[in-house]
C-alpha positions as CSV (number, residue, x, y, z in Angstrom):
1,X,62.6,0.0,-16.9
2,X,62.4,2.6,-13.8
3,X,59.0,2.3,-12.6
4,X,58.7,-1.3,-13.5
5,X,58.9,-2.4,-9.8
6,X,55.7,0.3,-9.4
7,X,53.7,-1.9,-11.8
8,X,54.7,-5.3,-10.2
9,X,53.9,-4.0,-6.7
10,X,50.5,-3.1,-7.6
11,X,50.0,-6.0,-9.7
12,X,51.0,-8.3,-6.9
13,X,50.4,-6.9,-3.5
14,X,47.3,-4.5,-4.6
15,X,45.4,-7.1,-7.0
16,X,46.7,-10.6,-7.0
17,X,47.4,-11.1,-3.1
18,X,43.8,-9.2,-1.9
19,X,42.0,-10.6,-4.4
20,X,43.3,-14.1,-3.0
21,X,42.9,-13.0,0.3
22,X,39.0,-12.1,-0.3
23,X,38.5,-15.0,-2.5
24,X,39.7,-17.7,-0.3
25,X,40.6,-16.2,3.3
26,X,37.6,-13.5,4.0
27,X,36.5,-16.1,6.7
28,X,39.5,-15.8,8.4
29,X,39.4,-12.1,8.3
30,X,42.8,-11.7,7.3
31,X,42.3,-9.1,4.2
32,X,41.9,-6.3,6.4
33,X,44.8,-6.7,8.8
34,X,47.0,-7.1,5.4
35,X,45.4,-4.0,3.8
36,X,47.6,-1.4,6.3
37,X,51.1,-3.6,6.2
38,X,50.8,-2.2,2.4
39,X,52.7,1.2,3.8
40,X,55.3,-0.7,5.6
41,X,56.1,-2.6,2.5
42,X,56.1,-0.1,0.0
43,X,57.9,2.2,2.3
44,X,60.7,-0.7,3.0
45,X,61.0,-0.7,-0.9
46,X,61.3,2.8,-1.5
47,X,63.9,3.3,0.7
48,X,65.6,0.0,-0.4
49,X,67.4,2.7,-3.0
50,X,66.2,0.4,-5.9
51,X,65.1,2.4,-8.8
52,X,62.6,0.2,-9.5
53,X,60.7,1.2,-6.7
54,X,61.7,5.0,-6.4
55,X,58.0,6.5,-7.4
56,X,56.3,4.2,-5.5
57,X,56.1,5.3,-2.2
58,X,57.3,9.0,-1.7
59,X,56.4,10.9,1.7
60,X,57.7,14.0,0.4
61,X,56.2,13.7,-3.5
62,X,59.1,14.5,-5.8
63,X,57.1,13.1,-9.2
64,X,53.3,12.8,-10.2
65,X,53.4,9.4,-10.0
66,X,54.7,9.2,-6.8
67,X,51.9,11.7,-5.8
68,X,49.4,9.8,-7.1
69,X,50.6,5.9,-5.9
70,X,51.4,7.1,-2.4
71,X,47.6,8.5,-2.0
72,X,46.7,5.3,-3.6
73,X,48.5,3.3,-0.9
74,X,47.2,5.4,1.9
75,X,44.1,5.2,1.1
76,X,43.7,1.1,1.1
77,X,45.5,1.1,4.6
78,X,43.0,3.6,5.8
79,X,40.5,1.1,4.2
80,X,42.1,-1.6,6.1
81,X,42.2,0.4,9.1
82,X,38.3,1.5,9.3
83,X,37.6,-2.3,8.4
84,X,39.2,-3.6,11.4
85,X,37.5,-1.4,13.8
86,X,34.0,-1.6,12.6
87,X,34.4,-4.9,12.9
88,X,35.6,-4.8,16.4
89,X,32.4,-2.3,16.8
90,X,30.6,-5.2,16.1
91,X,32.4,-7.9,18.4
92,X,32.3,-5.6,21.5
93,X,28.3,-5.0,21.3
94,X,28.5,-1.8,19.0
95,X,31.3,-0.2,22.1
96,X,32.5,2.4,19.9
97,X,35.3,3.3,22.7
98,X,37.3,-0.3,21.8
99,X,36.8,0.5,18.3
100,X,38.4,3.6,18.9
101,X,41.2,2.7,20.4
102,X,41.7,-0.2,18.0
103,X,41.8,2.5,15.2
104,X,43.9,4.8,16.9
105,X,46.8,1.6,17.4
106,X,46.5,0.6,13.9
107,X,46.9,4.2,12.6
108,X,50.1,4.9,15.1
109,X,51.3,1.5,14.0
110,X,50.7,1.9,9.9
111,X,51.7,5.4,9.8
112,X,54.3,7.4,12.1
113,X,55.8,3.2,13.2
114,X,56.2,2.5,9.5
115,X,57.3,5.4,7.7
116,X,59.8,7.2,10.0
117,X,60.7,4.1,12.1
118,X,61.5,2.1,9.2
119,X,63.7,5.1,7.7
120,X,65.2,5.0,11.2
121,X,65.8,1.5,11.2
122,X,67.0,1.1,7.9
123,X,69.6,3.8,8.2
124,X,70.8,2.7,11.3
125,X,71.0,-0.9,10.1
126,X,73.0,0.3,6.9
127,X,75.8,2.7,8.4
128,X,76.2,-0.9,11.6
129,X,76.6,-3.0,8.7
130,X,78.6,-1.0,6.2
131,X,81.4,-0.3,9.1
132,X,81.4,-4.1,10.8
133,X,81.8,-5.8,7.4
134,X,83.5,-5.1,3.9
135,X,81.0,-7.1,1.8
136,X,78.9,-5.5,-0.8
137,X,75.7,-6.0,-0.4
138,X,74.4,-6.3,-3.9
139,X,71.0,-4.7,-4.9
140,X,70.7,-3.5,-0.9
141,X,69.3,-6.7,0.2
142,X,70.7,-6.0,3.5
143,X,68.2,-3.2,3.9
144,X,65.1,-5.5,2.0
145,X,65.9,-8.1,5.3
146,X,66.3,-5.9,7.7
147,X,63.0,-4.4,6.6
148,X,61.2,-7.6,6.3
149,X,62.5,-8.2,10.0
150,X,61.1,-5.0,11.2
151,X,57.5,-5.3,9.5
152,X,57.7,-8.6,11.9
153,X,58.5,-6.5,14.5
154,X,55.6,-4.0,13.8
155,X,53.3,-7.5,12.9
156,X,54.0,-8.9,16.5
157,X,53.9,-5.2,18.3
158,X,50.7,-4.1,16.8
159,X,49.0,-7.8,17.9
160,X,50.1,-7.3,21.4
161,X,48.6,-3.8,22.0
162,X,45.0,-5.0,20.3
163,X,45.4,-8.4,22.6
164,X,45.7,-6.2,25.8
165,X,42.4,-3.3,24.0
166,X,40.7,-7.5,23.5
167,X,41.6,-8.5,26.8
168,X,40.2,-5.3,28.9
169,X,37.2,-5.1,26.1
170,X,35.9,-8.4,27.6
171,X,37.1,-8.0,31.1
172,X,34.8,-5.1,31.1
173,X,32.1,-6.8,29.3
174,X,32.0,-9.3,31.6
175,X,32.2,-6.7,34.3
176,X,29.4,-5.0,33.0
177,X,27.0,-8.5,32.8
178,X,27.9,-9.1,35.8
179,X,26.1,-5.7,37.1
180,X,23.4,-6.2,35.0
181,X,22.5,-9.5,36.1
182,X,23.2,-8.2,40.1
183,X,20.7,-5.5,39.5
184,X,18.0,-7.4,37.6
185,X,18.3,-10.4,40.6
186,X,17.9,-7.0,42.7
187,X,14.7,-6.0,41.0
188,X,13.3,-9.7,40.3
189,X,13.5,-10.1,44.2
190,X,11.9,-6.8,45.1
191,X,8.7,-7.6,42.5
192,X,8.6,-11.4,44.5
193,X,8.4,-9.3,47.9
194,X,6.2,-7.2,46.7
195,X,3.9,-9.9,45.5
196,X,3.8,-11.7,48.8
197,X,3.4,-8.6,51.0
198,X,0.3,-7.9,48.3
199,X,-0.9,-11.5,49.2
């Protein structure tokens, strides 16, 4: 059945995994940082060749349904993506700067990192293997692992860059406290003198 893959992918990684994920892991926060890998995946898929998978995730729409499940997709990575940085609004005291940037890293990373570099990867990966070695690779699972590898890639890339936004978030909180406290010691000892020149 053509689009049968379609119909597993949502059953599994839209419904089955998120629901889990909300069910039993919402304390650990991890639903929204799976939410955007969603693109990666059905994108590694898609170009996998199998035809199970061909409507699901089309950047240039070539059928309805492809339309229409691409969108879908989009949409609960941008979901994912506005998740995560309201919640790091909230860490950061409400600094809507940090949440900025962490949107902007997760969009760069879900979007231009997981389409086209994952074409670019994939197609690379396939003409390197198809001239070093004679096998054939049955059902492209040489382009499934070496996707897999690169949404690992993208996993451990995208954590870095929001470690070193974490990092200088609380450096210049601390920063900032520290100037607070300066000028409130500042202010506390000017009332005191004041007090004892009144006396």
């Amino acid at each position: 059945m053509k689009n049968s893959g379609v119909i597993l992918f949502y059953l599994i990684f839209l419904f089955i995994i998120p629901l889990a994920l909300g069910t039993y892991g919402l304390d650990t926060g991890i639903l929204p940082y799976y939410l955007p890998l969603l693109v990666a995946l059905a994108n590694l898929l898609t170009l996998s060749g199998l035809e199970e998978f061909e409507d699901l995730y089309q950047v240039e729409s070539k059928s309805f349904l492809g339309f229409v499940s691409t969108h879908l997709i989009h949409l609960v990575a941008f979901i994912g993506i506005m998740w995560q940085s309201l919640n790091h609004v909230n860490v950061f005291n409400n600094s809507v700067a940090y949440g900025a940037s962490y949107a902007v890293i997760l969009f760069l990373v879900t979007f231009p990192m997981a389409r086209n570099g994952m074409r670019y990867v994939l197609k690379h990966a396939d003409e390197y293997l198809s001239k070093k070695s004679n096998y054939n690779f049955d059902k492209n699972w040489h382009l499934i692992a070496t996707g897999l590898l690169f949404i690992v890639f993208l996993i451990g890339f995208q954590a870095i860059l929001l470690t070193i936004v974490d990092s200088s978030g609380s450096a210049s909180r601390v920063a900032s406290d520290n100037r607070m406290n300066s000028l409130n010691s500042k202010i506390a000892n000017k009332i005191s003198l004041a007090n004892v020149k009144g006396n």
